[in-house]
C-alpha positions in Angstrom: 96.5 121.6 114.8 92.8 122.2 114.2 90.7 119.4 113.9 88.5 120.9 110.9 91.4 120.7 108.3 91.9 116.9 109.0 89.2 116.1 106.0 91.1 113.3 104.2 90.9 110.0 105.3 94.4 108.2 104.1 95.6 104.5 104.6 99.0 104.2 106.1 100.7 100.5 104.5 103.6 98.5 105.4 105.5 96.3 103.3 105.2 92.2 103.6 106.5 89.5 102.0 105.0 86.1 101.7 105.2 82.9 99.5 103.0 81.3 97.3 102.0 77.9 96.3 105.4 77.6 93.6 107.6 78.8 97.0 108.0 82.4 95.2 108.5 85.4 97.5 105.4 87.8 96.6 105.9 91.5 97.8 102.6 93.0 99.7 101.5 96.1 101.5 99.1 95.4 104.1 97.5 98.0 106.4 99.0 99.9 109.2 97.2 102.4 110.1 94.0 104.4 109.1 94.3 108.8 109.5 92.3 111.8 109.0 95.1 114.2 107.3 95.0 117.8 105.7 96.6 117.3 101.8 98.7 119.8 100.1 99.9 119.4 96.8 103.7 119.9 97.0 105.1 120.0 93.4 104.1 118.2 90.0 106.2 117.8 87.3 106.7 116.2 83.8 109.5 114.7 82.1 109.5 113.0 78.5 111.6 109.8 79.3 112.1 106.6 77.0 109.6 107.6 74.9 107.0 108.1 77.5 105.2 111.2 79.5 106.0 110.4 83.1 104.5 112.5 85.7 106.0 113.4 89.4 103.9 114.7 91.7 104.6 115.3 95.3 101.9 115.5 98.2 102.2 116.6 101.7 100.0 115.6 104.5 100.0 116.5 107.7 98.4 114.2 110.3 98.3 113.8 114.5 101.2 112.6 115.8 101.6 108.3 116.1 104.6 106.2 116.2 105.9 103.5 114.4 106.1 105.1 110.7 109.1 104.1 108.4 110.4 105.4 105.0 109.4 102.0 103.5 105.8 102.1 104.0 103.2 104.2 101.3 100.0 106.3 102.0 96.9 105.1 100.0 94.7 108.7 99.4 91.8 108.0 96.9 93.1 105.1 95.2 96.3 106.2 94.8 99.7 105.2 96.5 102.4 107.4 97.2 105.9 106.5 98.4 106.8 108.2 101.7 110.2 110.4 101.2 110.1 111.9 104.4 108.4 113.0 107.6 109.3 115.3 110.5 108.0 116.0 114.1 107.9 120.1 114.1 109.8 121.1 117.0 109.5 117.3 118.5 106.5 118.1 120.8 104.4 114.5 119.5 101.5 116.9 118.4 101.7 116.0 114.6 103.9 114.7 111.8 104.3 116.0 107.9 104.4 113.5 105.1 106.1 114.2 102.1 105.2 111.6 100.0 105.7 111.3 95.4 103.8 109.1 93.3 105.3 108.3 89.8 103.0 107.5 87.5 103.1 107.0 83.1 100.9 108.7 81.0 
């Protein structure tokens, strides 16, 4: 992996929960990890659903290698979030991963 492609800097989030002053549980994101990534737009769709434009479009980034990422978590790039569908470890050699990641969003 070449250094120079990884031009993107994307924020890694993990899901919390916590309570608030009423004893509700609130569902968060908080940081987990900050990465320079190469972006790759995947596929981007449209579908007319319930009277509405909705949008699908799929990203794939490709960052060094860490541990600890889950399909629960989202990638922040520019503002946007985008749920994490998958990621594999080409030829498990720990040298990078591949996102795939979608974000939904109505028109």
């Amino acid at each position: 992996m070449r250094a120079g492609s990884l031009k993107h800097k994307i924020i890694i989030e993990k899901p919390t929960t916590s309570t608030d002053g009423y004893g509700a549980v609130e569902n968060n994101y908080e940081e987990f990890k900050t990465v320079f990534a190469s972006v790759e737009q995947f596929t981007s769709k449209e579908y007319f659903f319930s009277n509405q434009i909705v949008e699908v479009c799929s990203k794939k980034f490709r960052v060094r290698f860490f541990s600890g990422l889950e399909m629960d978590m989202r990638i922040n790039f520019n503002g946007e979030y985008f749920d994490i569908k998958d990621f594999v470890n080409p030829y498990e050699r720990n040298r990078e991963l591949i996102i795939a990641a979608s974000k939904i969003s109505n028109g």
